[in-house]
C-alpha positions in Angstrom: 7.8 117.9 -44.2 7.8 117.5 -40.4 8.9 113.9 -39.3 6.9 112.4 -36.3 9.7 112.1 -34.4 10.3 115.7 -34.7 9.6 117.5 -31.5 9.1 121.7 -30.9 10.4 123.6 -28.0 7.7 125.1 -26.3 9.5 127.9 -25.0 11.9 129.0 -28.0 9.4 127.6 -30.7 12.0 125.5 -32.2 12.3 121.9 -33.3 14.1 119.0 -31.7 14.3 115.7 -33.0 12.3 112.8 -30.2 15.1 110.3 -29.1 14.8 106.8 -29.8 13.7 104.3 -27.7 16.1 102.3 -26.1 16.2 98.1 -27.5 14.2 96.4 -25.5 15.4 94.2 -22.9 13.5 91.2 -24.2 16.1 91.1 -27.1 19.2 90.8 -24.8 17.7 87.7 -22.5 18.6 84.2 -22.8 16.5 81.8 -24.9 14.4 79.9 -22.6 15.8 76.2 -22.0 13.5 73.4 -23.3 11.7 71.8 -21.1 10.9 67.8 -21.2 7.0 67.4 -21.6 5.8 64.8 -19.1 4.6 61.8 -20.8 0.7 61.3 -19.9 -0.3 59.1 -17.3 -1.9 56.0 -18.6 -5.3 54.6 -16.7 -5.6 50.8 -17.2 -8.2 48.9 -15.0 -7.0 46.2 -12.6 -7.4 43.5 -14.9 -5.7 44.8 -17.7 -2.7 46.3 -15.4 -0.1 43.3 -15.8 -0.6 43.0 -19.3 0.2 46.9 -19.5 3.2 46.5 -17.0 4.6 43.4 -19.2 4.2 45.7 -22.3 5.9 48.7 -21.2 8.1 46.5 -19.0 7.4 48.7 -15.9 7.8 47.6 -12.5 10.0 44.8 -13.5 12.4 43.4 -10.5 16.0 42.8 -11.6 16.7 38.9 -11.0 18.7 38.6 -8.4 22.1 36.7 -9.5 21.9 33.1 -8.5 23.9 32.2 -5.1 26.9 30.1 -6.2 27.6 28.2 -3.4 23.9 27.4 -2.8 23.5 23.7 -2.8 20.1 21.9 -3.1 20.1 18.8 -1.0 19.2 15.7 -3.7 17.4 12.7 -1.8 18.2 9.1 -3.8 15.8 6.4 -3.6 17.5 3.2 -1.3 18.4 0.6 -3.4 16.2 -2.3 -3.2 18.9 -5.5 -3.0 17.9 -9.1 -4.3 17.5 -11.8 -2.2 17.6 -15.5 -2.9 15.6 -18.3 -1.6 17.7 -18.8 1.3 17.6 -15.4 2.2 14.1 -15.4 2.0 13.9 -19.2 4.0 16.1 -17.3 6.5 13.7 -14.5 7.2 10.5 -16.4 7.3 12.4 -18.3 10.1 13.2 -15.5 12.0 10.0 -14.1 11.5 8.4 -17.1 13.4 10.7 -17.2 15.6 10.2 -13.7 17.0 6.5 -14.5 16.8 4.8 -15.0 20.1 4.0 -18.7 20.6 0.9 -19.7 21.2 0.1 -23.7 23.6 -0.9 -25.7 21.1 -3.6 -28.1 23.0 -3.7 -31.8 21.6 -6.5 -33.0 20.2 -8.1 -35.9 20.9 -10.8 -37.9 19.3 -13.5 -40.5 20.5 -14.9 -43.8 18.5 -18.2 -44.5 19.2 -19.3 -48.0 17.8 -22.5 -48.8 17.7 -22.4 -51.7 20.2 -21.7 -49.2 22.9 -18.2 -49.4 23.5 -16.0 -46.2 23.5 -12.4 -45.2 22.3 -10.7 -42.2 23.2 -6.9 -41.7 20.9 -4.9 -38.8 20.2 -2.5 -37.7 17.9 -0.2 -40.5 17.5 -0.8 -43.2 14.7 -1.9 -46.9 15.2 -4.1 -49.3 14.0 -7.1 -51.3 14.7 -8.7 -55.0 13.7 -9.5 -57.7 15.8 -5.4 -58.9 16.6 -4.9 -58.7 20.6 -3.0 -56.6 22.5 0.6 -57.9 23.0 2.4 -56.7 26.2 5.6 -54.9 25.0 4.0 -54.0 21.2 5.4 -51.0 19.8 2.4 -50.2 18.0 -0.7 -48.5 19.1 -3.3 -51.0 18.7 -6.9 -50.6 19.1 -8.7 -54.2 19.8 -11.8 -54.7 18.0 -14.3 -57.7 19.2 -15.7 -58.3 16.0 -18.6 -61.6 16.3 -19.1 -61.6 12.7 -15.7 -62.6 11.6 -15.6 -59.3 9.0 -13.0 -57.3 10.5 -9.1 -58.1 9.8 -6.5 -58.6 12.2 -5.1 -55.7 11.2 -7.8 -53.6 9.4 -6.9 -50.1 9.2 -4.5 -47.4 10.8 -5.6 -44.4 11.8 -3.8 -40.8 13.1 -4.1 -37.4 13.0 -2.4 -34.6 10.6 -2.7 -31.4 12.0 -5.7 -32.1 14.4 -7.9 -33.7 11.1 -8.3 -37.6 11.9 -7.5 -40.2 9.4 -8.1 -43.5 8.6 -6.1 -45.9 5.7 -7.4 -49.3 4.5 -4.6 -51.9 4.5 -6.0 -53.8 1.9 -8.4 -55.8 3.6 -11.0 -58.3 2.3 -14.4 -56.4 3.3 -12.6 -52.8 3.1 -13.1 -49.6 5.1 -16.7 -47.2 4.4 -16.0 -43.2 5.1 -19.6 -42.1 5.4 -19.3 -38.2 5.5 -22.6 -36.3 7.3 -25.1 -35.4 4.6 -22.7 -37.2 1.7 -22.5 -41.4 0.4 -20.2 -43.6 1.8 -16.7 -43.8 0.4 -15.0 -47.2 -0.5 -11.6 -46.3 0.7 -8.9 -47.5 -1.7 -5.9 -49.5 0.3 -3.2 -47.4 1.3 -4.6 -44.3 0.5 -5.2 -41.7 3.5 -8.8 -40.2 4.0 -9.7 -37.1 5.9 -12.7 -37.6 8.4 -14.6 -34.9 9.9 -16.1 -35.2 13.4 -19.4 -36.6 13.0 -18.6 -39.1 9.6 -19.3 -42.7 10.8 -16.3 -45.2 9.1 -17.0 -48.9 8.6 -14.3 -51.7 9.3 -16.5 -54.9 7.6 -19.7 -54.9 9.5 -18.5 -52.7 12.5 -18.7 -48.7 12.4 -18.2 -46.2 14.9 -18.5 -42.2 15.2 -15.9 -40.2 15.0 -16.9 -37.4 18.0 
């Protein structure tokens, strides 16, 4: 039986046995080293990105530590202090004080009566009615020639309160009429002051004038 790794001389006729082959070379190398498989790269739309990014927790920032001697300015409300009457009095003062003052014109105010004759007074109180004029009299007296015998000696006082006219019955026997433009006349009640308006006509007895 002839092996086929037997071999024949071709010159003497006789056998010879083939030599082996050599190991191979691919035995005696190193393993190869394993490799980490890259991880695929996953496609996300814009919109879905940051939900992705949160998810995986990819591109996250590390918080930076908080500054210790950072100091945030704080800004307090001022106090709102009470203040009592006086202060309050006290302020209102000064107020009108600072205020630039205005000339304050006096007023004046004429009686027409209907005989014709005219009266021109101003501010300061007085009275009228049919008593004379004394020389020396502290009062402010208006003299009223009164034929029918209806007016008073002293009838009614008059003044002004803040440039309104006013007139005040002193109780007398025929009384003083307020007779208002476009409103009735007024029985004034005795000591009681009454507001008249430029235009109202007042009655002492039978006597009136217009207050212009």
């Amino acid at each position: 039986m002839i092996h086929a790794s037997s071999l024949f001389c071709p010159q003497c006729g006789q056998s010879s046995v083939r030599p082996k082959p050599p190991p191979s070379a691919e035995k005696n190398l190193p393993a190869p080293e394993a490799t980490a498989t890259p991880e695929p790269e996953v496609y996300a739309p814009p919109s879905t990105t940051g939900w992705l990014r949160r998810s995986l927790s990819l591109g996250k920032k590390p918080e930076a530590p908080a500054a210790e001697d950072a100091q945030v300015p704080v800004t307090y409300d001022q106090e709102t202090l009470p203040m009592s009457l006086f202060d309050i009095e006290q302020a209102e003062a000064l107020a009108q004080d600072t205020a630039p003052r205005q000339a304050q014109v006096a007023s004046t105010f004429t009686l027409i009566f209907d005989d014709g004759s005219v009266v021109t007074v101003g501010e300061a109180p007085g009275v009228m009615g049919v008593k004379p004029v004394v020389e020396g009299d502290t009062v402010l007296r208006v003299f009223l020639d009164d034929p029918t015998d209806t007016v008073a000696p002293e009838h009614c006082e008059f003044g002004s309160d803040n440039g309104v006219f006013w007139v005040r019955d002193v109780k007398t026997v025929n009384g003083t009429v307020v007779e208002e433009p476009g409103s009735p006349a007024l029985q004034c009640i005795p000591y009681d002051k009454y507001f008249v308006v430029r235009g109202s006509r007042v009655g002492l007895g039978s006597l009136f004038f217009t207050l212009q």
